[in-house]
FILUM-613131 format. One line per 4 residues: number of its first residue (from 1); for each residue x, y, z of C-alpha. Coordinates in nm, 3 decimals, decimal comma. Layout:
BEGIN
NUM = X/Y/Z | ...
! end
This chain:
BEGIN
1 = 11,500/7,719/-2,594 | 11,760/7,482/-2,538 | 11,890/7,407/-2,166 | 12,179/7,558/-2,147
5 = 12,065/7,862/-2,294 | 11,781/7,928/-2,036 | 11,827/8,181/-1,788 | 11,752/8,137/-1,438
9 = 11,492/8,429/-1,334 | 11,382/8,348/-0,975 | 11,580/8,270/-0,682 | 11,599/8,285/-0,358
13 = 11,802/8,631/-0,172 | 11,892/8,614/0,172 | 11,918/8,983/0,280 | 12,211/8,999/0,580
17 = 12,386/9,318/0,531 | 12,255/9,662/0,496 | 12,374/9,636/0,120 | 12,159/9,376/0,032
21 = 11,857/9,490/0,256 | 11,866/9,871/0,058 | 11,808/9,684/-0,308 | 11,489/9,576/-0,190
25 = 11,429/9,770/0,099 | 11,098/9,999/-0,077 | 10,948/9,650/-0,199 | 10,931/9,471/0,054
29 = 10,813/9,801/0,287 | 10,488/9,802/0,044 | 10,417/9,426/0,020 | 10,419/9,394/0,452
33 = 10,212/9,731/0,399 | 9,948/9,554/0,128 | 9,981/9,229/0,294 | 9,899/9,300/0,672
37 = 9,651/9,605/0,581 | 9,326/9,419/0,615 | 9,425/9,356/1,007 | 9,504/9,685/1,060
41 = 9,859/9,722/0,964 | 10,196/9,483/1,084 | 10,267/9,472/1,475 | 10,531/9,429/1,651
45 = 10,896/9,563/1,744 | 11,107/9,649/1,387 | 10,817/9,759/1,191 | 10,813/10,166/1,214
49 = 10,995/10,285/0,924 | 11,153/10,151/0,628 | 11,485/10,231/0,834 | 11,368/10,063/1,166
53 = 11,306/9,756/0,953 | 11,636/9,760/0,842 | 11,812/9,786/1,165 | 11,609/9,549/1,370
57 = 11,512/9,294/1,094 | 11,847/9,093/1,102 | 11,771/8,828/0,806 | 11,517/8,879/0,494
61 = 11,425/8,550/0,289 | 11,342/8,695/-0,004 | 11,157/8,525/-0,352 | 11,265/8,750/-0,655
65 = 11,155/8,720/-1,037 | 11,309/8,933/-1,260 | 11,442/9,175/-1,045 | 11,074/9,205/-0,808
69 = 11,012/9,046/-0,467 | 10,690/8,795/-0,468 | 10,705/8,677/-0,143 | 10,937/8,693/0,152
73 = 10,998/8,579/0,532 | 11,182/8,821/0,742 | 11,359/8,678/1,073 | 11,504/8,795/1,410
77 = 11,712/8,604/1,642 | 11,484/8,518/1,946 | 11,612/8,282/2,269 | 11,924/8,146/2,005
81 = 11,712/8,037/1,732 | 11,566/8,213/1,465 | 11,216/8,332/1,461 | 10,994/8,444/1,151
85 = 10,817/8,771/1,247 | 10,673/8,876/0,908 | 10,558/8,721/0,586 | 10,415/8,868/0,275
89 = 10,316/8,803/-0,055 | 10,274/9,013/-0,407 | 9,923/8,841/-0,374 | 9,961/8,547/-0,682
93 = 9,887/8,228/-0,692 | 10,235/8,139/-0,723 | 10,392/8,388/-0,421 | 10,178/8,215/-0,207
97 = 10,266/7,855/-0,321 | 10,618/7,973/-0,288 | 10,546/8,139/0,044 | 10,429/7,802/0,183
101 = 10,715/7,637/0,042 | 10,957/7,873/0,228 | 10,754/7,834/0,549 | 10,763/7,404/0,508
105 = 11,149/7,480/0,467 | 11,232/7,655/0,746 | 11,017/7,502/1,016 | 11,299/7,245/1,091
109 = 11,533/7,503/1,177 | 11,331/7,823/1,246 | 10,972/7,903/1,452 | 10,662/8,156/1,397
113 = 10,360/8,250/1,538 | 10,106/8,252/1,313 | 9,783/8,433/1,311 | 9,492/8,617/1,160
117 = 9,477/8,505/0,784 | 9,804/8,253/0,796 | 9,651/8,067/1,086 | 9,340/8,033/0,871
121 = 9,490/7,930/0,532 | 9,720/7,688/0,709 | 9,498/7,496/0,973 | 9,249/7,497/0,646
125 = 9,515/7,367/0,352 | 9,802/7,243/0,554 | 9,592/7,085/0,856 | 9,837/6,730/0,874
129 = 10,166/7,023/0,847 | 10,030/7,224/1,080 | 9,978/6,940/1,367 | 10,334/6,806/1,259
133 = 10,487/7,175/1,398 | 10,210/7,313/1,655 | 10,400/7,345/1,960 | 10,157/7,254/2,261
137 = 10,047/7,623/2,473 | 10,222/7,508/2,806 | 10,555/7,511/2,633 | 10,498/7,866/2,433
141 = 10,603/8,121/2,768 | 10,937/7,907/2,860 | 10,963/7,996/2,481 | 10,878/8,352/2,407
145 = 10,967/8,460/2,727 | 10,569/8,639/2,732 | 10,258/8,576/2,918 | 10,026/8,448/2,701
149 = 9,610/8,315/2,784 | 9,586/7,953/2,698 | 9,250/7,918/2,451 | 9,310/7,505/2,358
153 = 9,580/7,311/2,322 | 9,775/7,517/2,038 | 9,646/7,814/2,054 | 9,677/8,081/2,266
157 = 9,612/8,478/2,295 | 9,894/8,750/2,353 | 9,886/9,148/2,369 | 10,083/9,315/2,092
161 = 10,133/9,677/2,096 | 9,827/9,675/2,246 | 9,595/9,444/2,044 | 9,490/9,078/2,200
165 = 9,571/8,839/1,914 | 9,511/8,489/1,872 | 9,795/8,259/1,782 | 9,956/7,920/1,713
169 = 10,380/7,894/1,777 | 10,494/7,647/1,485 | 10,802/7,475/1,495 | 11,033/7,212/1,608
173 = 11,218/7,119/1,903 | 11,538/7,139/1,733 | 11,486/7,477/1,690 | 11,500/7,575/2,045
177 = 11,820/7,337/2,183
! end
């Protein structure tokens, strides 16, 4: 096939309005269902119902082939920056190479708090990217505006609807001026 005849079949969708957010809406509902299962389901504020995700969930970063989301990063606005809350894959090989592409990306102008398998996979595979962005624990309440038990220097425990987790805040200071 010659250049100009190929046809582009994956991209990148970022999900603002309620328009966009409905055409994937029930695929991305069952990959955060698959993809946060083995820790007991996905936490946190926006995460009830398809329709609470919709309301509260103000930008989805979406990977699409063919017309089906592989991975994704879905973002709320939190102290004037923007703040990853959820990531998911289809499971592949490639939606998670693409997921840690996305995350790479948009540390320079976004944060997250990783944990549970993320945490893992990224202090194991991405240990010189994950010093670059670990913000230090004495700087995470100023920042997330919760109370939070210090464990070592980067990371740090914090109640979620009621279940202690352990996490690391990623990011950059640009993200929070």
């Amino acid at each position: 096939m010659k250049f100009k005849e190929y046809i582009l079949q994956e991209t990148y969708i970022n999900a603002f309005t309620d328009k966009d957010k409905e055409i994937y809406v029930d695929q991305v509902w069952a990959l955060l269902q698959e993809s946060y299962k083995s820790i007991g389901g996905i936490k946190g504020s926006g995460f009830e119902s398809k329709e609470d995700m919709k309301n509260k969930i103000k930008l989805w970063k979406l990977n699409v082939e063919n017309g089906k989301v592989k991975a994704g990063i879905l973002y709320k606005d939190k102290n004037d920056a923007r703040k990853s809350v959820a990531v998911f894959t289809d499971g592949s090989v490639k939606s998670k190479k693409v997921l840690t592409t996305m995350l790479k990306d948009d540390l320079g102008r976004s944060f997250i708090e990783v944990s549970h398998g993320l945490l893992k996979y990224m202090e194991r595979k991405l240990p010189v990217f994950f010093k670059k962005y670990a913000i230090p624990t004495t700087k995470v309440p100023q920042i997330l505006g919760k109370e939070i038990t210090i464990i070592d220097e980067y990371k740090y425990e914090r109640s979620i609807n009621g279940s202690v987790i352990t996490k690391v805040l990623l990011g950059t200071g640009k993200t929070f001026i």
